[in-house]
C-alpha positions as CSV (number, residue, x, y, z in Angstrom):
1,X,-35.2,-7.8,-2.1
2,X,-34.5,-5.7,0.5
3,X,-36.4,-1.9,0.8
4,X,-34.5,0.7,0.1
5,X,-32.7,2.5,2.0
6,X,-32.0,6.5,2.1
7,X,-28.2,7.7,2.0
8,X,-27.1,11.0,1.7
9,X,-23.9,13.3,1.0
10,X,-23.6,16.7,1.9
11,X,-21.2,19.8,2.3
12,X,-20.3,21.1,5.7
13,X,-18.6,24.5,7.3
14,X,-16.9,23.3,10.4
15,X,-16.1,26.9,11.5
16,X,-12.8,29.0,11.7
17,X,-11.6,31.0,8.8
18,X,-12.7,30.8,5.4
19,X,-10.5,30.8,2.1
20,X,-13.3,32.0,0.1
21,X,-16.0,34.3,0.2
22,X,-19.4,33.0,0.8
23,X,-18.5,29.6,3.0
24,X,-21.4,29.1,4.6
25,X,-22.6,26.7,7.6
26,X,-25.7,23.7,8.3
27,X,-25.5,20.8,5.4
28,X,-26.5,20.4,1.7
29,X,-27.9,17.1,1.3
30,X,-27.7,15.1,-2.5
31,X,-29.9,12.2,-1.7
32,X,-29.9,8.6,-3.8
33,X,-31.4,5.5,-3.1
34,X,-30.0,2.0,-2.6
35,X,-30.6,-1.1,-1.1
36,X,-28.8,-3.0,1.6
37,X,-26.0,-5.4,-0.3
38,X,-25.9,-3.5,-3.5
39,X,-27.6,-1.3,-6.2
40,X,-31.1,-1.9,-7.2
41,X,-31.8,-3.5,-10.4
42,X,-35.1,-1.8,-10.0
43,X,-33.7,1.6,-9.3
44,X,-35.1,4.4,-11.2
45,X,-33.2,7.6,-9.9
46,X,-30.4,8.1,-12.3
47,X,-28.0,11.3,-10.7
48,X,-27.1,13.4,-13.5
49,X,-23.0,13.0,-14.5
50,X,-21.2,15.3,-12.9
51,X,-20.8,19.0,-15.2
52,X,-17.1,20.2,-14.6
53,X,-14.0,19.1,-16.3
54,X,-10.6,20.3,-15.4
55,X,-8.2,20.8,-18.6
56,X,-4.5,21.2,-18.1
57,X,-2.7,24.1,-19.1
58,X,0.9,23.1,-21.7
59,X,2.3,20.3,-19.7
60,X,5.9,21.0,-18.3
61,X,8.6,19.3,-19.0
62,X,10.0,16.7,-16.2
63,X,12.5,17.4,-14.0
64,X,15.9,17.0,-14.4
65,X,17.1,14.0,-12.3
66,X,13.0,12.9,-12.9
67,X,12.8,10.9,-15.7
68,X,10.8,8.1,-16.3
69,X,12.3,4.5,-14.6
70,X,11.9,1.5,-16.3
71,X,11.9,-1.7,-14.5
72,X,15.0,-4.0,-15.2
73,X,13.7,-7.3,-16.0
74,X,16.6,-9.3,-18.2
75,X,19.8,-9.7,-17.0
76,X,22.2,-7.3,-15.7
77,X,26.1,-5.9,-15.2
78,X,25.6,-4.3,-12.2
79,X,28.1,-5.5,-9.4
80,X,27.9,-3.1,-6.9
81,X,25.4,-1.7,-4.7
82,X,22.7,0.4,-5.6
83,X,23.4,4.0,-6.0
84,X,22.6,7.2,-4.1
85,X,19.3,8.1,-5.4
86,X,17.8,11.2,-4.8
87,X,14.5,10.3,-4.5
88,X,10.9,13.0,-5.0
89,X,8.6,11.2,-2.0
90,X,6.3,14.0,-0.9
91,X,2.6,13.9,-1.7
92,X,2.0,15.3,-5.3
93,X,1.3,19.0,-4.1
94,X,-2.3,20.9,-5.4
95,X,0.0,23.2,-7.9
96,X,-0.9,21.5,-11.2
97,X,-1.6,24.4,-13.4
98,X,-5.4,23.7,-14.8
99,X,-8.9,25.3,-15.3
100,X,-12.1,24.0,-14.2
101,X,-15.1,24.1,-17.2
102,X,-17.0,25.7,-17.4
103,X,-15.0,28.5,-15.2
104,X,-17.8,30.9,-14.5
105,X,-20.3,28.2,-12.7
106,X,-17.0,26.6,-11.0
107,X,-15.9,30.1,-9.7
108,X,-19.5,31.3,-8.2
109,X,-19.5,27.7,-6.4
110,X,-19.4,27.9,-2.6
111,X,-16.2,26.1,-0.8
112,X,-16.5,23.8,2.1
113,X,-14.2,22.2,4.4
114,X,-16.1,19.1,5.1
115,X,-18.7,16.9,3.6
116,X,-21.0,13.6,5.0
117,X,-21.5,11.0,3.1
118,X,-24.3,8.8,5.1
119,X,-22.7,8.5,8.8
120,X,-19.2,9.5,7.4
121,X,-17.8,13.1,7.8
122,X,-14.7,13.3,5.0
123,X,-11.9,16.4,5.1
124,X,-10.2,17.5,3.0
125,X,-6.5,15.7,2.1
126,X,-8.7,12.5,3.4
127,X,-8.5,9.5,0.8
128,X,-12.0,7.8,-0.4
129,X,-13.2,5.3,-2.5
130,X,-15.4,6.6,-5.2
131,X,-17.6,4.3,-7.4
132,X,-17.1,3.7,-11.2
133,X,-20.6,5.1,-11.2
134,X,-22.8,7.9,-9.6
135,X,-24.5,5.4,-8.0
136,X,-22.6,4.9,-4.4
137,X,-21.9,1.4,-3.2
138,X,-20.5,0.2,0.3
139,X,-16.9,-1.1,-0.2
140,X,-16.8,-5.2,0.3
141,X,-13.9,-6.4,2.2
142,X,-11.4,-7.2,0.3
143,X,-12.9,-6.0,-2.9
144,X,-11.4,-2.6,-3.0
145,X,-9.9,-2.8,-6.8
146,X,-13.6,-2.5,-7.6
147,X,-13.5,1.0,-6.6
148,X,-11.0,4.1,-7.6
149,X,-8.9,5.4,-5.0
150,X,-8.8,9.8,-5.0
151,X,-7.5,12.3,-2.4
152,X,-9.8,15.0,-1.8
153,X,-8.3,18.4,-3.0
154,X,-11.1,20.5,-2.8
155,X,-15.2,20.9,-1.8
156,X,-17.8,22.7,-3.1
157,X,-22.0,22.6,-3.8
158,X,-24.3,24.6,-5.0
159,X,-26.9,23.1,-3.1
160,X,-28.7,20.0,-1.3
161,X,-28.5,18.2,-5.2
162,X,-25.0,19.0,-5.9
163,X,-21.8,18.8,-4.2
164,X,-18.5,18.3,-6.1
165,X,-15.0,17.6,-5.2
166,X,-12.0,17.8,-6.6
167,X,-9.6,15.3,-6.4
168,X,-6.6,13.5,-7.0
169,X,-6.8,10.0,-8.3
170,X,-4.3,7.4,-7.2
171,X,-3.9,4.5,-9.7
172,X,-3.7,0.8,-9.6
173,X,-0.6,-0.3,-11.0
174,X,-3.0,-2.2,-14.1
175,X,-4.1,1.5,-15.0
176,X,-0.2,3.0,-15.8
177,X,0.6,3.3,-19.3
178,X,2.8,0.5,-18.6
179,X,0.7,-1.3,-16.5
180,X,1.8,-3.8,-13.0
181,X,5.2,-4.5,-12.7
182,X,6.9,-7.2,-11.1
183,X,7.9,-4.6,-8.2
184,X,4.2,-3.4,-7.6
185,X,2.7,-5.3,-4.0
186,X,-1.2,-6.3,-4.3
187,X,-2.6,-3.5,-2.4
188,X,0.0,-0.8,-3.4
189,X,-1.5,2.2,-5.2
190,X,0.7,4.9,-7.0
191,X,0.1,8.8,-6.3
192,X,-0.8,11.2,-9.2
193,X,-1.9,14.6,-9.6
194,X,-4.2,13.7,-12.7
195,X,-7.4,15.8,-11.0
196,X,-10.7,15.5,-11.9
197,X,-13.8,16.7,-10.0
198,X,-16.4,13.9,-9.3
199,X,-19.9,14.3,-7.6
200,X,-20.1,13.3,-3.8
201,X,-22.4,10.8,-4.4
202,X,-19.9,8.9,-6.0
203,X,-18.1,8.5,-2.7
204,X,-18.3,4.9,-1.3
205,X,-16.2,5.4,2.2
206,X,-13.0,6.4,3.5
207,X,-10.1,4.5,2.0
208,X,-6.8,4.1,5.0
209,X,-4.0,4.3,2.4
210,X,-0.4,5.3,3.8
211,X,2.8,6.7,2.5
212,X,5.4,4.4,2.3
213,X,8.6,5.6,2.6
214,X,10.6,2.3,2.2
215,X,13.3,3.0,4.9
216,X,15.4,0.4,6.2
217,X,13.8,-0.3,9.7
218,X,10.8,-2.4,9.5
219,X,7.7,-0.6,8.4
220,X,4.2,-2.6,8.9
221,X,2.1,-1.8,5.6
222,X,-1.9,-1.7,6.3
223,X,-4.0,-3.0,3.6
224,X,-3.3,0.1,1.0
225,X,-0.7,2.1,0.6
226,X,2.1,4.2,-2.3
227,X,5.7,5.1,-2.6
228,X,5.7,5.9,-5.8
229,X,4.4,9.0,-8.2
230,X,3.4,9.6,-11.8
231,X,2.9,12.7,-13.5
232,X,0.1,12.9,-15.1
233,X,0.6,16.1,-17.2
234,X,4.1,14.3,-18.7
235,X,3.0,10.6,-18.2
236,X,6.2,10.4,-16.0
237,X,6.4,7.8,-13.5
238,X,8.8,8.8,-11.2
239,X,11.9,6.5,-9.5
240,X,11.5,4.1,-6.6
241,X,14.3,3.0,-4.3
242,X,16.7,0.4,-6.0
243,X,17.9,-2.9,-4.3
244,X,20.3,-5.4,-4.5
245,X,23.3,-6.3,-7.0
246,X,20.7,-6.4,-9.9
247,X,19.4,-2.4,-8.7
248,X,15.9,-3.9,-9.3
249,X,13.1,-2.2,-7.2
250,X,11.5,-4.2,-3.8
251,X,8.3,-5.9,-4.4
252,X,6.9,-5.7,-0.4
253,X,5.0,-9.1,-0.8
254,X,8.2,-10.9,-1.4
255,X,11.1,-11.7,0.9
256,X,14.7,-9.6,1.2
257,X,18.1,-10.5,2.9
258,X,19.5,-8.1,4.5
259,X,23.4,-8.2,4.7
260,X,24.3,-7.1,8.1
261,X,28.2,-6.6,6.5
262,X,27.6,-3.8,3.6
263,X,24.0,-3.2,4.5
264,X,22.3,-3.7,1.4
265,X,18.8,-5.8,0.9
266,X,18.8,-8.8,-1.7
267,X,16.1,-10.1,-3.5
268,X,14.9,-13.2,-2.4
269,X,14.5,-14.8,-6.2
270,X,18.3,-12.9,-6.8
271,X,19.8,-14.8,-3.8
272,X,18.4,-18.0,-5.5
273,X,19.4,-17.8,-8.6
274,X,23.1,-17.1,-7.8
275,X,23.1,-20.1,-5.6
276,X,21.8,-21.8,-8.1
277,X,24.4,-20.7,-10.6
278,X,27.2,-21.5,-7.7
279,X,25.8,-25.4,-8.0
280,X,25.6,-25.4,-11.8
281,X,29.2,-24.5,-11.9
282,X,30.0,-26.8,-9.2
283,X,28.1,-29.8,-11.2
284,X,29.8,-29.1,-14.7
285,X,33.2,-29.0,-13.0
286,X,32.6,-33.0,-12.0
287,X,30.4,-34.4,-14.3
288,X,32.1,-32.1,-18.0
289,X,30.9,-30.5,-20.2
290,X,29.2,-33.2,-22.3
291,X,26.8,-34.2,-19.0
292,X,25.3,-31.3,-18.8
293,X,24.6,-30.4,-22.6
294,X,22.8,-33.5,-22.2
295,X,20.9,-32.4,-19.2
296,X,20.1,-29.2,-20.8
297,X,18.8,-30.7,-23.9
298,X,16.3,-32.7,-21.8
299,X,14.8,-29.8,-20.3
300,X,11.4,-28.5,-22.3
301,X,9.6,-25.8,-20.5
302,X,6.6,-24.2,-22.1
303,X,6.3,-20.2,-20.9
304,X,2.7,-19.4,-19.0
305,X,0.2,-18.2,-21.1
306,X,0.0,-14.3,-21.7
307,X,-2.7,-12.6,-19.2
308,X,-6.0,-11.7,-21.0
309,X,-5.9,-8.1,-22.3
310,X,-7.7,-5.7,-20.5
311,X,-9.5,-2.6,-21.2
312,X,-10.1,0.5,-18.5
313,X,-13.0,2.8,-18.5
314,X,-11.8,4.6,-15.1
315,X,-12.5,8.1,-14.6
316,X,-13.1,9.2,-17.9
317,X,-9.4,9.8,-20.0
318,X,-7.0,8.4,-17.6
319,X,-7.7,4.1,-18.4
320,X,-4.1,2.9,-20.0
321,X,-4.4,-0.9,-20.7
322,X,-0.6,-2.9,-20.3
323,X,1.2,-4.2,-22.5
324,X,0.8,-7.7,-23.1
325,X,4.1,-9.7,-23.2
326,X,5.4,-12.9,-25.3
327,X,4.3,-16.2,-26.0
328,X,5.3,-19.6,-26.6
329,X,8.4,-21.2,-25.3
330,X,10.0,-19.7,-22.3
331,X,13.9,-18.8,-22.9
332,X,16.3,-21.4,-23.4
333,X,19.9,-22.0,-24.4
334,X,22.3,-24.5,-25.4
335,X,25.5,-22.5,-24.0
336,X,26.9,-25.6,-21.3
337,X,28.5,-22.6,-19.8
338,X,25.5,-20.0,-19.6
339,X,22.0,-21.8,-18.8
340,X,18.7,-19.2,-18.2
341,X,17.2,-19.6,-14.5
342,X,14.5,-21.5,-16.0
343,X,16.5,-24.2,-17.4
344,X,18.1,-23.6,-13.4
345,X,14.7,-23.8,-12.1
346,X,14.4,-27.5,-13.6
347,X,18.1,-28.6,-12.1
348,X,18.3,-27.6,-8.4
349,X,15.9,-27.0,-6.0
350,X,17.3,-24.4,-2.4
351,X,15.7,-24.1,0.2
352,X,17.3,-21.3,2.5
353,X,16.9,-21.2,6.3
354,X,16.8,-18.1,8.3
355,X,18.7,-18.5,11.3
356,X,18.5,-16.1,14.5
357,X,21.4,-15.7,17.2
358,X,24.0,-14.5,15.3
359,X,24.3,-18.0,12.9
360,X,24.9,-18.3,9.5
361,X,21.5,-18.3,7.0
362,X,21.5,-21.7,5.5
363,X,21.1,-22.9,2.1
364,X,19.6,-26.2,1.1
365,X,20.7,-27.7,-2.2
366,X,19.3,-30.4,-4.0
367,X,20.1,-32.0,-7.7
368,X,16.7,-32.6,-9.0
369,X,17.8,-33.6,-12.3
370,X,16.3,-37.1,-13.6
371,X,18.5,-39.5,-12.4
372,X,20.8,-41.5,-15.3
373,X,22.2,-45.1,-15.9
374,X,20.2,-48.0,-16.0
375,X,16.9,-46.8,-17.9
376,X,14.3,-49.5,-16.5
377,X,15.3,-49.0,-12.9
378,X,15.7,-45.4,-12.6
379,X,12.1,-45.0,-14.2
380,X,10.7,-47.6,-11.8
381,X,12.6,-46.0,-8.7
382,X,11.7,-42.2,-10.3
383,X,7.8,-43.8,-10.4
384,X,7.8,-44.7,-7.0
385,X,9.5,-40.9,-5.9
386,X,6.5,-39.7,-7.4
387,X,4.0,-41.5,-5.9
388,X,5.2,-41.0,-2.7
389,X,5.2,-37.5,-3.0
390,X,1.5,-37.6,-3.9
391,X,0.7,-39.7,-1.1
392,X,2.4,-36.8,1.1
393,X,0.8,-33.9,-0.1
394,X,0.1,-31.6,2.5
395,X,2.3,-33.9,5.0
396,X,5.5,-31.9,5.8
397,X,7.4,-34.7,7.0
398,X,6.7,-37.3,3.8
399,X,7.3,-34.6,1.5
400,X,10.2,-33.8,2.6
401,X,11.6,-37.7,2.3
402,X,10.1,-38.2,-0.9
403,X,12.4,-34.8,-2.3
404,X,15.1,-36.4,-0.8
405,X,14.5,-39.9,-2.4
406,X,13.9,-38.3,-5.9
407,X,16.9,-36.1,-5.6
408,X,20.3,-36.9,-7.0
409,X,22.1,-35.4,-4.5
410,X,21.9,-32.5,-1.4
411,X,23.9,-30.9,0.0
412,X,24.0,-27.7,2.9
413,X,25.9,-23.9,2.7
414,X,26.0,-20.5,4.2
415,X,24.2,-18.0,1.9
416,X,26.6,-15.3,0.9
417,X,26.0,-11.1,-0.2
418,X,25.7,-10.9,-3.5
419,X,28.2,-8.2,-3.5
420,X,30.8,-8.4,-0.5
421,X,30.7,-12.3,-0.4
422,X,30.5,-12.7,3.4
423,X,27.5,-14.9,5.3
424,X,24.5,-13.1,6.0
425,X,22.9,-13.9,9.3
């Protein structure tokens, strides 16, 4: 094992007017030890938990216009575009009405403007990642769920031993009351003003999160980032912009159309379906009624299992676990006139193209029903499809031929808007 090695975090003046009487300058230092690649197992030092908690005052009622927005999931009426939406996307401000406890050892504290966390000078309004204990850790790439997410409100110390900051926390969408959503990206985080006050030696480095404001023009994302606030006081999580026919919210780790004739963005999955639909309709009108109750009969699709239920210890009171969802049998119907996208899902297959120069976006179709009529040779010939497209796993090319030869039919069309019905491009 590696000796240990000395890290420190500390309170600095950086000069210029002070907002409280007694700001003073040089550094406090509140020393820990731990080793290169993680805490010691043979650590003895155990920092005391940090003494101050901040209790809210009666919480205020939400906003009108601010109520909570539920995601739409199941299907919708919506035929036209999204609505006006006045939309609350500045930082959560430091107004939350709240005392810090004990008030009298809070008050006589000393305010700073900066503090050091080993090499690392933090301000305040910086974001940080703070460890679920007061032990500090370094932050492995790609492993920052491991650590909370806070915006630093406020700095004070006492002395070398004890420097606290108040803070904001930001939450990952698994810590809401209602936990992820399908419109939640992997590194988004949402903004809150649940406070709490933490000890600096729970800091773990500086965490580059940006404000997203999900305008039209395209907007690279870094690795963390929010759009979106709750209210912590009222449990209020506040609206996002809404997309598309359905008015669903934008998921950044998927793929929108935009429709260069009405403007408005599509969902990728939404697009899909209603081609889908198009061909469904298109199939029944050639083949009646009676082919495709058959088809639909044959179709058995068992629904994922439910995620493993989780429990959250973060920062004291503010854990929420989700709400785990249904089980068994995904949703199906026998309506010939009405199938669900999963019984869809199992009929066609589109594959849209993206084309640049002014051309139509294309759309792929292909009837990937099991082929009917004589029983011996379509299983042999359905066999051999599926051996061949075994054998071309991870070849474009053979894939590609062995779709074709499994598929009943294909056939190629513009992709329309959703809501004006012209060809995006």
């Amino acid at each position: 094992m590696a000796g240990p090695k000395r890290k420190r975090a500390a309170a600095t003046h950086t000069g210029g007017d002070s907002d409280a009487e007694g700001d003073r300058d040089g550094e406090f230092v509140a020393e820990d030890w731990y080793t290169e690649g993680g805490v010691s197992t043979e650590m003895t030092v155990t920092p005391a938990e940090c003494p101050f908690t901040v209790e809210y005052r009666q919480a205020k009622k939400p906003l009108k216009g601010k109520k909570a927005k539920r995601h739409k999931t199941g299907p919708t009426s919506n035929t036209g575009p999204p609505p006006a939406q006045q939309l609350d996307q500045e930082p959560p401000e430091d107004t939350t009405v709240f005392t810090v406890k004990p008030k009298k050892q809070w008050d006589s504290l000393k305010k700073y403007r900066n503090f050091v966390v080993g090499n690392e000078n933090f301000a305040l309004n910086e974001y940080i990642f703070v460890s679920h204990s007061n032990t500090p850790t370094d932050v492995p790439e790609l492993d920052e769920q491991k650590f909370w997410v806070a915006r630093v409100l406020e700095i004070r110390a006492v002395d070398e031993a004890h420097v606290y900051l108040r803070v904001y926390w930001l939450y990952w969408p698994e810590e809401l009351p209602g936990g992820r959503q399908p419109y939640h990206g992997q590194k988004e985080l949402i903004a809150s003003n649940h406070m709490e006050i933490v000890d600096a030696m729970t800091v773990s480095g500086r965490a580059h999160v940006k404000h997203w404001m999900e305008l039209d023009e395209d907007e690279e994302l870094p690795d963390l980032y929010w759009r979106q606030k709750f209210d912590f006081p009222t449990q209020t999580l506040m609206e996002v912009r809404e997309h598309c026919k359905c008015h669903r919210y934008y998921n950044p780790d998927k793929l929108m159309y935009g429709c260069p004739h009405c403007k408005t963005w599509l969902h990728e999955e939404c697009v899909q379906e209603d081609i889908k639909r198009k061909a469904y309709a298109k199939t029944l009108e050639e083949e009646g009624e009676e082919a495709l109750k058959n088809a639909l009969a044959a179709i058995d699709i068992d629904a994922p299992p439910p995620p493993p239920a989780t429990t959250s210890k973060k920062k004291g009171k503010k854990g929420s676990t989700a709400a785990q969802n249904g089980k068994g049998k995904a949703s199906l119907t026998k309506d010939v006139h009405n199938p669900t996208i999963e019984q869809l899902d199992k009929m066609f297959e589109v594959i849209i193209t993206v084309n640049n120069g002014g051309q139509a976006t294309r759309a792929l179709i292909r009837d990937i029903r099991p082929k009917v009529g004589d029983e011996e040779g379509d299983a042999e010939e359905e066999a051999d499809a599926d051996a061949e497209a075994e054998d071309a796993d991870g070849d474009g090319e053979k894939a590609e031929k062995a779709k074709r030869k499994k598929a009943r039919r294909e056939w190629e069309e513009d992709v329309l808007c959703l809501l004006c019905n012209k060809a995006i491009y």
